[in-house]
C-alpha positions as CSV (number, residue, x, y, z in Angstrom):
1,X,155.4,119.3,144.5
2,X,156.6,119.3,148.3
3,X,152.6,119.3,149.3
4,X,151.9,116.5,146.7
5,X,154.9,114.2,148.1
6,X,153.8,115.0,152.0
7,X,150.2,114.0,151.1
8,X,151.4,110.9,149.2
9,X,153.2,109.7,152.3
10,X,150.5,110.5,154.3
11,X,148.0,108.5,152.6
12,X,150.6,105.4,152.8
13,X,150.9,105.6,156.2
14,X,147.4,106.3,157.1
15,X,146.0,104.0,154.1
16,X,143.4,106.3,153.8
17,X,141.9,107.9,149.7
18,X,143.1,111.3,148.5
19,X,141.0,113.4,147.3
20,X,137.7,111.9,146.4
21,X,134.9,113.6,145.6
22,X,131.9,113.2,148.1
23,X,128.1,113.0,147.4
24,X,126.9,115.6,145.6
25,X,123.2,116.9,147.9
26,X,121.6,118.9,145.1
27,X,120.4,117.7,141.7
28,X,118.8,120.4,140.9
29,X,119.5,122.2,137.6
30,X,121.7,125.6,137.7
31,X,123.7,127.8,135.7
32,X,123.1,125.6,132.3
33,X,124.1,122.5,133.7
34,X,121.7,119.1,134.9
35,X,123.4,116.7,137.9
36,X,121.7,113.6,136.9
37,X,121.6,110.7,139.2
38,X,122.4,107.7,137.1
39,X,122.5,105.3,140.6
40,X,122.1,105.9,143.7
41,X,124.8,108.2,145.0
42,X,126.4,108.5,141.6
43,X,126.1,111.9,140.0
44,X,127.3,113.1,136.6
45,X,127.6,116.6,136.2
46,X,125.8,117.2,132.7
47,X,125.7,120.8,130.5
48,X,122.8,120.8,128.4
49,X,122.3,123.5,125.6
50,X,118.9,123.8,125.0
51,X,118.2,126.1,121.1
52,X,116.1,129.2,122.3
53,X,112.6,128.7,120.5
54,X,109.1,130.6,120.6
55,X,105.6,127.7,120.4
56,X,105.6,129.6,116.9
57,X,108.6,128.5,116.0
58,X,109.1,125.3,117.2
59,X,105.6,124.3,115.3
60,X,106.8,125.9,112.3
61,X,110.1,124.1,112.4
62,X,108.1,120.4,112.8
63,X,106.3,121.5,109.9
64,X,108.7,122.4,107.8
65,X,111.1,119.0,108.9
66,X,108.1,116.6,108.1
67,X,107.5,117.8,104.9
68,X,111.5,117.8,104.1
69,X,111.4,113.5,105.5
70,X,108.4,112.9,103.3
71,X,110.0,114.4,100.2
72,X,113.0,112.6,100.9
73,X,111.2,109.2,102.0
74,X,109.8,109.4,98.1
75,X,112.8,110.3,96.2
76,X,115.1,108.3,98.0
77,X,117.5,110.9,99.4
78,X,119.8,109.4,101.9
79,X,118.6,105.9,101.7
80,X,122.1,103.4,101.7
81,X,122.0,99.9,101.6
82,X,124.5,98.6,103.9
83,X,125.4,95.1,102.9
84,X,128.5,93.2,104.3
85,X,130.0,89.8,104.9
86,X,132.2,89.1,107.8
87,X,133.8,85.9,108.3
88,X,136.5,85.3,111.3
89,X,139.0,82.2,110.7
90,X,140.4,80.2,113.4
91,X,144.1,81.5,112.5
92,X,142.3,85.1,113.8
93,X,141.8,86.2,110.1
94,X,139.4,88.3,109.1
95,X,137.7,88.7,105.5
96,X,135.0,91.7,105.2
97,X,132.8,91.9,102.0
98,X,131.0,94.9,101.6
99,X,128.6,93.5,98.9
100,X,126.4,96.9,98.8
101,X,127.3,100.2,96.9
102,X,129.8,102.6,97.0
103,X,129.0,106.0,99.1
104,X,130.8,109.1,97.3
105,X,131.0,111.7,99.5
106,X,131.2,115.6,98.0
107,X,133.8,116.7,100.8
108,X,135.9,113.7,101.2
109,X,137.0,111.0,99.0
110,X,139.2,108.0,98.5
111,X,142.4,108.8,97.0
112,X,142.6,104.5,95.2
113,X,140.1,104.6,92.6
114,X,138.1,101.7,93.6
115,X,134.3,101.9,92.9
116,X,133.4,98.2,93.0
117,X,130.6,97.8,95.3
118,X,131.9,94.0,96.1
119,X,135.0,95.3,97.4
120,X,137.3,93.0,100.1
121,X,139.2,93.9,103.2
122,X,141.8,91.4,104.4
123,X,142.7,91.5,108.4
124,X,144.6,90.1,110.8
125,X,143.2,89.7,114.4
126,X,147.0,88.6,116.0
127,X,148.7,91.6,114.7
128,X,147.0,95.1,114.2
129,X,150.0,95.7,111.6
130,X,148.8,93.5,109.2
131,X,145.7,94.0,106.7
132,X,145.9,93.4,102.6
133,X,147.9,95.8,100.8
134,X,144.7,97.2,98.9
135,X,144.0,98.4,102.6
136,X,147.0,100.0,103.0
137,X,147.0,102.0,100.1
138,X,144.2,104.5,100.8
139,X,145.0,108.0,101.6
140,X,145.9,108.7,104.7
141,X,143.7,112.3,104.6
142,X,140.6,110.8,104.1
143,X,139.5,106.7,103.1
144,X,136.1,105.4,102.2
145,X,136.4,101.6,103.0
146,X,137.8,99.6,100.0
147,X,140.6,97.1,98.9
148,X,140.2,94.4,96.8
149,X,141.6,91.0,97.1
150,X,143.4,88.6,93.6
151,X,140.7,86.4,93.2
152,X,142.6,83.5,93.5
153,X,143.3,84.3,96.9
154,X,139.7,84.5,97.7
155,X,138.8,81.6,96.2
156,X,141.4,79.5,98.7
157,X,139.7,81.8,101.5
158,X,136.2,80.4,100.4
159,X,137.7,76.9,100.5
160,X,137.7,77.0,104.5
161,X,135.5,77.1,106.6
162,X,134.7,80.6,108.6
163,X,134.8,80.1,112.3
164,X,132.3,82.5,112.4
165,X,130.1,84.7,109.8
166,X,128.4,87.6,110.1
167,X,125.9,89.3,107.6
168,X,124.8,92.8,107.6
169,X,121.5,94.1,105.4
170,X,119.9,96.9,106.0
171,X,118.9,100.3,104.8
172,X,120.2,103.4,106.6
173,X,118.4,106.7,105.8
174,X,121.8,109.3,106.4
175,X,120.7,112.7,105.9
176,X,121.4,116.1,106.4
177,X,121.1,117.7,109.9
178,X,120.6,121.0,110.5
179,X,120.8,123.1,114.0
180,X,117.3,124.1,113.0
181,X,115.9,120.1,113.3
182,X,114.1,119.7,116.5
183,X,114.7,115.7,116.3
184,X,118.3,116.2,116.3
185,X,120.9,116.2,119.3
186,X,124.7,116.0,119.6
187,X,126.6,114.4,122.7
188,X,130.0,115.3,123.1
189,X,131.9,112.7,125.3
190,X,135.8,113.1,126.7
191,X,138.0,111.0,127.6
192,X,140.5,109.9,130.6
193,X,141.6,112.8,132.9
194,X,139.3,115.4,130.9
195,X,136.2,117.0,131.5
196,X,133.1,118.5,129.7
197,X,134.8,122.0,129.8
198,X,137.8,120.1,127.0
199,X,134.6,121.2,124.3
200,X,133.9,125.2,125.5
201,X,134.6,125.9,121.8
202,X,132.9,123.1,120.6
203,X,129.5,123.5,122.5
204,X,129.6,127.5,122.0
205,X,129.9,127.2,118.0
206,X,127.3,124.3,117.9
207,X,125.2,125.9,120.4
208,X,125.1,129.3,118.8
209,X,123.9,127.3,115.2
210,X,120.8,126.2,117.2
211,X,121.6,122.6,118.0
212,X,120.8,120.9,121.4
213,X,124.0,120.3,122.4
214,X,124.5,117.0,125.9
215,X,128.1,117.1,127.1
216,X,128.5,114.7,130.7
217,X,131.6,115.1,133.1
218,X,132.1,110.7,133.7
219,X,132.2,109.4,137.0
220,X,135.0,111.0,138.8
221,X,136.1,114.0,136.4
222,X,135.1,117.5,136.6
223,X,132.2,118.2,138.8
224,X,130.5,114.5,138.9
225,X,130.9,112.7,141.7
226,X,134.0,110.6,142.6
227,X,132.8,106.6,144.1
228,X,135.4,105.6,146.5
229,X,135.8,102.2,144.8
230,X,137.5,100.6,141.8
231,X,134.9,98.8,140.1
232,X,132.4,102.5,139.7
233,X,135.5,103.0,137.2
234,X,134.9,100.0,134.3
235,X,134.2,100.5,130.7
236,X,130.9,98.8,131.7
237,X,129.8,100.7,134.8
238,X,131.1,103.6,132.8
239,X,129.3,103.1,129.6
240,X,125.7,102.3,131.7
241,X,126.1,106.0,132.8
242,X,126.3,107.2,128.9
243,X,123.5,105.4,128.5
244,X,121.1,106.6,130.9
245,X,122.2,110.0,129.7
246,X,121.7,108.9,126.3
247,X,118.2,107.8,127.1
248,X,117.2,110.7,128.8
249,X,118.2,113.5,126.3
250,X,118.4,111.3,123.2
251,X,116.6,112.6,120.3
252,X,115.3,110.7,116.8
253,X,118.5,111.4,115.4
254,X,121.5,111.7,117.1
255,X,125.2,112.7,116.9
256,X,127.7,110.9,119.1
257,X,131.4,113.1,119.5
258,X,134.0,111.4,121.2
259,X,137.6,112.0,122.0
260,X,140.5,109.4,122.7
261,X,138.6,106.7,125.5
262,X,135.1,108.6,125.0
263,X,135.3,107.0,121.7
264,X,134.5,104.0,122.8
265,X,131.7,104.9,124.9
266,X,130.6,106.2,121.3
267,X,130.7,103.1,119.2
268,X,129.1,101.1,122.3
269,X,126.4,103.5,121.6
270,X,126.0,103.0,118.4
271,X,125.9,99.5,118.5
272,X,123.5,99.1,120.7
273,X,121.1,102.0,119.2
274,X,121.7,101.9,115.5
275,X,118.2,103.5,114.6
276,X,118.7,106.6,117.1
277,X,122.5,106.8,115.9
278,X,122.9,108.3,113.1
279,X,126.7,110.0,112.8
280,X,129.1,109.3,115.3
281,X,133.0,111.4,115.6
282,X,135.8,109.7,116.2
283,X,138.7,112.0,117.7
284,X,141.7,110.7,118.0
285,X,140.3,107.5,119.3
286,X,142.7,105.3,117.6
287,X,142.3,101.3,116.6
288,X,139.6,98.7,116.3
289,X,141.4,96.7,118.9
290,X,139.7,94.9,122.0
291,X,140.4,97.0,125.6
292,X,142.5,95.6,128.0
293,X,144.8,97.0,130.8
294,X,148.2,97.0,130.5
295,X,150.1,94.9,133.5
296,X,153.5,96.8,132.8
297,X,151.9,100.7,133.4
298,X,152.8,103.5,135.7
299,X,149.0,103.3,136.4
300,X,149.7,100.4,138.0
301,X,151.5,101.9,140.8
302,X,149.8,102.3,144.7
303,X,147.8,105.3,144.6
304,X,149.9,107.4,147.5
305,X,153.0,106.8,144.8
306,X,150.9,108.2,141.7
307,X,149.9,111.3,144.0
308,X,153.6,112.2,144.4
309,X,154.3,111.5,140.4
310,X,150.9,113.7,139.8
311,X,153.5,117.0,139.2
312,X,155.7,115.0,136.4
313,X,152.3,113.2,135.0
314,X,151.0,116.3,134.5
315,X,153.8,117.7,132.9
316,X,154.0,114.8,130.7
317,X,150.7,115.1,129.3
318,X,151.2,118.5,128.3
319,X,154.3,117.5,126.6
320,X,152.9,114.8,125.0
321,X,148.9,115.8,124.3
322,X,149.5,119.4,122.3
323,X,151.8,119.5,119.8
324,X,153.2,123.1,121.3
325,X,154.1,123.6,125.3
326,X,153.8,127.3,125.6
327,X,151.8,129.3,128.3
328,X,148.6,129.1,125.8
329,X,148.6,125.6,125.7
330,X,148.9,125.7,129.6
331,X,146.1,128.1,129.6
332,X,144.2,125.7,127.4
333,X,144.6,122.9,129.8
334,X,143.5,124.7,132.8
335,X,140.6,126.0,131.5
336,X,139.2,122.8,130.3
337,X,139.7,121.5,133.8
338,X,141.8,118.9,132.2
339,X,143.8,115.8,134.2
340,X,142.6,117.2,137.6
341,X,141.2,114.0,138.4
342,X,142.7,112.2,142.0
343,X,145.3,109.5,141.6
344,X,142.4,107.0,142.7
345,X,140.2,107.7,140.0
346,X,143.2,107.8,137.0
347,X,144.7,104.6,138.6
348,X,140.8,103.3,138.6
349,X,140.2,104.4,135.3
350,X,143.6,102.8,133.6
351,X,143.0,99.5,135.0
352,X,139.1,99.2,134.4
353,X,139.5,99.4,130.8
354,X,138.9,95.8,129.9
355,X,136.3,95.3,126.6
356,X,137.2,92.3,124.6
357,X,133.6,92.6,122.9
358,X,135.0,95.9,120.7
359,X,136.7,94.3,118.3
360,X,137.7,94.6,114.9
361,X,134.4,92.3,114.5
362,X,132.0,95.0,116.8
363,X,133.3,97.7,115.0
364,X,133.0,96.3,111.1
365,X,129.3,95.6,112.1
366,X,128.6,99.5,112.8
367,X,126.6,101.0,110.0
368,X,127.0,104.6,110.7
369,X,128.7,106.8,108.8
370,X,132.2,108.2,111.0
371,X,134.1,110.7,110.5
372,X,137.4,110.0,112.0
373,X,139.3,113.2,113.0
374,X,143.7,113.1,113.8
375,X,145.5,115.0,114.9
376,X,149.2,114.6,113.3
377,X,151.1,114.7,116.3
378,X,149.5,113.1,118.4
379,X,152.0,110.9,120.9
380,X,149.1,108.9,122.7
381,X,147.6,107.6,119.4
382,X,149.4,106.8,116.0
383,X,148.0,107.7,113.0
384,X,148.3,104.1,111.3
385,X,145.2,103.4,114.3
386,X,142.4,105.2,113.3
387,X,143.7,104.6,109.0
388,X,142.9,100.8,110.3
389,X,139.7,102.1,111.8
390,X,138.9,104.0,108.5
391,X,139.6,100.3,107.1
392,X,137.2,98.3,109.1
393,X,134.4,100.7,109.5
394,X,131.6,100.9,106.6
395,X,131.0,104.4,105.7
396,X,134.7,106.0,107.2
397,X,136.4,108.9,106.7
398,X,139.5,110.0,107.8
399,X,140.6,113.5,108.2
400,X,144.5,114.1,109.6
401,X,144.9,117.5,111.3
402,X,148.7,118.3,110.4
403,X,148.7,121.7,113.1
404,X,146.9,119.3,115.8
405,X,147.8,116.7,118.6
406,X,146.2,115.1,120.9
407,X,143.9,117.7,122.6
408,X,143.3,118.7,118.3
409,X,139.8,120.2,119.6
410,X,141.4,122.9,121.4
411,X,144.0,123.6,119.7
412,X,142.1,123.5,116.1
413,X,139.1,124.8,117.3
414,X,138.1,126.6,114.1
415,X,139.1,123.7,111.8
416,X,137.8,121.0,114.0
417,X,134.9,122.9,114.1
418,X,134.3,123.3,110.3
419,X,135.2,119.6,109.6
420,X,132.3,118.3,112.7
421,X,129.7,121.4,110.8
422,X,130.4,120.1,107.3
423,X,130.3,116.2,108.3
424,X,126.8,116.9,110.1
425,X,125.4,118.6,106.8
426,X,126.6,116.1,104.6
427,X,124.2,113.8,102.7
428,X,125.9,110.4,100.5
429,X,125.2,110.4,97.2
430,X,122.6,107.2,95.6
431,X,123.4,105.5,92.8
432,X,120.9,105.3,89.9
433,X,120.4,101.4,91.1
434,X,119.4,102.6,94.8
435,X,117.4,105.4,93.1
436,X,115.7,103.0,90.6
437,X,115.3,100.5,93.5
438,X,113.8,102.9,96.2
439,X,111.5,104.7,93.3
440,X,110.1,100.9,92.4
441,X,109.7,100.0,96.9
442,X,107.8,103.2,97.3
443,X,105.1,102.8,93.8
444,X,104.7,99.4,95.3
445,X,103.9,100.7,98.9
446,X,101.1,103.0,97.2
């Protein structure tokens, strides 16, 4: 702590960085890991798990995958229509209609009993405490989005006139996917102060089951490189680097994991590439809200000042992120290269969050299915968050992790694992309308 507070003087008097990264010379491949250039001089440290196949195999595979989309192209498996009304007030209230049909899952359902495809969710943009009781009342262990709304109320609703409407239709084909499908990929992306190395357990099981497995270090964490100014830090510089990376190792169908701010770099992803999208993980990322810095923060401190608090910052986040402080947790954190980023890049990083566009809005327009993983005590995010995002979202579900906090991926590793295998594998299951529908599309196409 002595060195910390010497150096953080020492940068005061002398103005001058601590500790950022320089230019990294080689982007050559090595040891299982790319270093991609996403701009000039900006280097992301990227480890890329690549399945082990012979030609042989690999042809076999296509084969066998084609005829398994064909099959389900003509019967209709995995085809949802995702049909919603969202209307934004000017008093900041928010009405969602999901007008399509129900999804039932087989390894999660709603606890309320609603099955009405025509279902209502009431929100309030002002406060994030406030949605329609109906809202409120689904399980906090797993929610498919529902409510409904007296009709009297919604007929005053219709009386006024939205400020702004927006109508989703469109089919979604969600199917099953298997380590063994060569069109398939997961990216695994980690939030503030972590590092690619926060998922060893992660990429090993995944990687083992044959899937392609894309895990980036962001700009300034881990082993990328660390710019020396402010503005290489912004959700929007920061989310051009996911997707380059996303470009260059996307598949046809892609899984998107992310954990607390990663999250977001998630849902900006599958916003803006629905069709290539087609899960996305949600860990511990918590509300639909808009991002902004806060002006009251620690973060907000001179950087010298937050490299002679590093010692008690760190120490806090241990406290707070695991739900047990004991030498494994310790362990845990030093292995995954966890909140060893400079006081530059954290202070950077606090203050560049700023993305009004992800609202509750962006995110009730996603139609991806999410699985939405908590862990119970985490101190960082509340669980009443991500039960609002299960609210919002189209096809949610929300799993609470009652052992886990907020590192829940490694401490849970086994159970986080499962739930992630199990969520991947899962298919929804089509009503006889969708079935009857689809059937009638696909004698008409012939």
């Amino acid at each position: 702590m002595l060195t910390s507070i010497t150096d953080g003087i020492m940068c005061c008097i002398t103005g001058r960085t601590l500790n950022v990264v320089g230019a990294i010379d080689s982007v050559e491949s090595s040891d299982g890991y790319d270093y991609i250039e996403v701009k000039p001089g900006r280097v992301l440290r990227v480890k890329h798990i690549m399945p082990s196949r012979t030609p042989a195999e690999e042809e076999k595979k296509e084969e066998v995958v084609v005829e398994e989309d064909e099959e389900e192209e003509a019967s209709g498996k995995g085809v949802v229509h995702c049909k919603r009304k969202i209307s934004v007030y000017r008093n900041g209230q928010v009405v969602i209609e999901n007008l399509g049909d129900v999804i039932r899952s087989e390894i999660l359902h709603c606890q309320n009993g609603n099955t009405d495809p025509s279902s209502t969710v009431e929100i309030e943009l002002s406060d994030a405490n406030v949605t329609s009781p109906q809202a409120n009342s689904a399980s906090p262990s797993a929610c498919v989005n529902g409510g409904t709304v007296p009709e009297q109320g919604m007929a005053k609703r219709r009386k006024r006139k939205p400020k702004k409407t927006v109508v989703i239709d469109c089919k979604k084909r969600i199917t099953s996917c298997k380590g063994t499908h060569s069109d398939v990929a997961l990216f695994f992306i980690h939030g503030v102060g972590g590092s690619l190395d926060i998922w060893k357990e992660q990429l090993d099981f995944f990687g083992k089951l044959g899937y392609e497995v894309v895990a980036p270090d962001l700009a300034g964490h881990g082993s990328s490189t660390a710019p020396k100014i402010g503005a290489a830090y912004t959700f929007y510089a920061l989310a051009e680097d996911m997707r380059v990376i996303f470009k260059r190792y996307g598949k046809k169908r892609n899984i998107l994991i992310g954990h607390s701010y990663g999250v977001s770099f998630c849902t900006f992803l599958a916003h803006e590439y629905p069709d290539q999208v087609h899960k996305v993980v949600m860990i511990n990322g918590g509300g639909p809200t808009a991002l902004e810095p806060s002006l009251c923060s620690i973060f907000n401190l001179p950087t010298c000042v937050l490299h002679c608090l590093s010692p008690c910052l760190v120490w806090s986040f241990l406290k707070a992120a695991f739900a047990r402080q004991g030498a494994k947790e310790k362990q845990l954190l030093k292995e995954g290269n966890a909140f060893k980023v400079t006081s530059f890049v954290l202070r950077a990083m606090m203050s560049g969050q700023y993305w009004p566009e992800g609202d509750e809005v962006y995110h009730a327009e996603l139609t991806v299915p999410v699985l939405l993983v908590h862990g119970m005590h985490d101190k960082f995010v509340p669980v009443d968050e991500d039960q609002r995002m299960a609210e919002i979202l189209l096809i949610a579900f929300l799993k609470v992790i009652d052992e886990g906090s907020h590192m829940v991926m490694m401490e849970c590793p086994e159970t986080v694992n499962t739930l992630l295998h199990e969520f991947l594998l899962w298919e929804p299951e089509i009503t006889a309308s969708e079935k009857a529908e689809t059937k009638r599309t696909t004698e008409n196409n012939k």
